[in-house]
N, C-alpha and C positions, 0 to 999 in steps of 0.2 A: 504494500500500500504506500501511498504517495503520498506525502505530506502537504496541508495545503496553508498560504499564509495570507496572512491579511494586511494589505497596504495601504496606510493614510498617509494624505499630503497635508502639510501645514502653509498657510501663506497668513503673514501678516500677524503669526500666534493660533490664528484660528482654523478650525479644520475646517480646507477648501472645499470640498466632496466627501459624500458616503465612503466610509473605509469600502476597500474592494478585497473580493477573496481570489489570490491567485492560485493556480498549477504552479509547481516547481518550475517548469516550462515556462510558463507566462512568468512567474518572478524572475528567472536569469533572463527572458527576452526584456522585461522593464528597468532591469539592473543596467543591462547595454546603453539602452536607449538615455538612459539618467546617467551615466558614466562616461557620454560620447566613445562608446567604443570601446571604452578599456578593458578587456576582454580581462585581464590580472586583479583591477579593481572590483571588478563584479564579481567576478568567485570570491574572490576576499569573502565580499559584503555578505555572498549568499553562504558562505562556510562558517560564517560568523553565527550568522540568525541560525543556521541548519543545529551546530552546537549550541549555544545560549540562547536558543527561542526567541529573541528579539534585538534589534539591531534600531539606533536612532543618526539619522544621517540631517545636521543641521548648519547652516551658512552660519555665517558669524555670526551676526547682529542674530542669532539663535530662535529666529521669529520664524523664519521658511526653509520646510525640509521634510523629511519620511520617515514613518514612522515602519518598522515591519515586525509583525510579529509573526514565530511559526502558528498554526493550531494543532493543536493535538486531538485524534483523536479518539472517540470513546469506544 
């Protein structure tokens, strides 16, 4: 079974959109896309969340950025 996880964006402090629930698949194609490509940085990100179930990725000024957690399930 395939883990699936749940990704919110923040802009401005506050949450932009409905958290969204991705596939493994959909989270390492969103990691790309949010990484311009860094193909190194995105596994990073996604090996990070896969061990410690959540992972927070924010700009400086700590107002806008992603929130991902894995879900577990029952």
């Amino acid at each position: 079974m395939h883990p699936n996880f749940r990704f919110s964006i923040f802009l401005q402090g506050r949450l932009a959109l409905p958290a969204m629930t991705l596939s493994s698949q959909a989270l390492r194609r969103t990691l790309m896309i949010a990484s311009d490509n860094n193909e190194a940085r995105a596994d990073y990100i996604y090996q990070h969340v896969e061990e410690t179930g959540r992972c927070q990725i924010f700009a400086e000024d700590e107002l806008t950025g992603y929130v991902i957690e894995k879900i577990l399930a029952s």
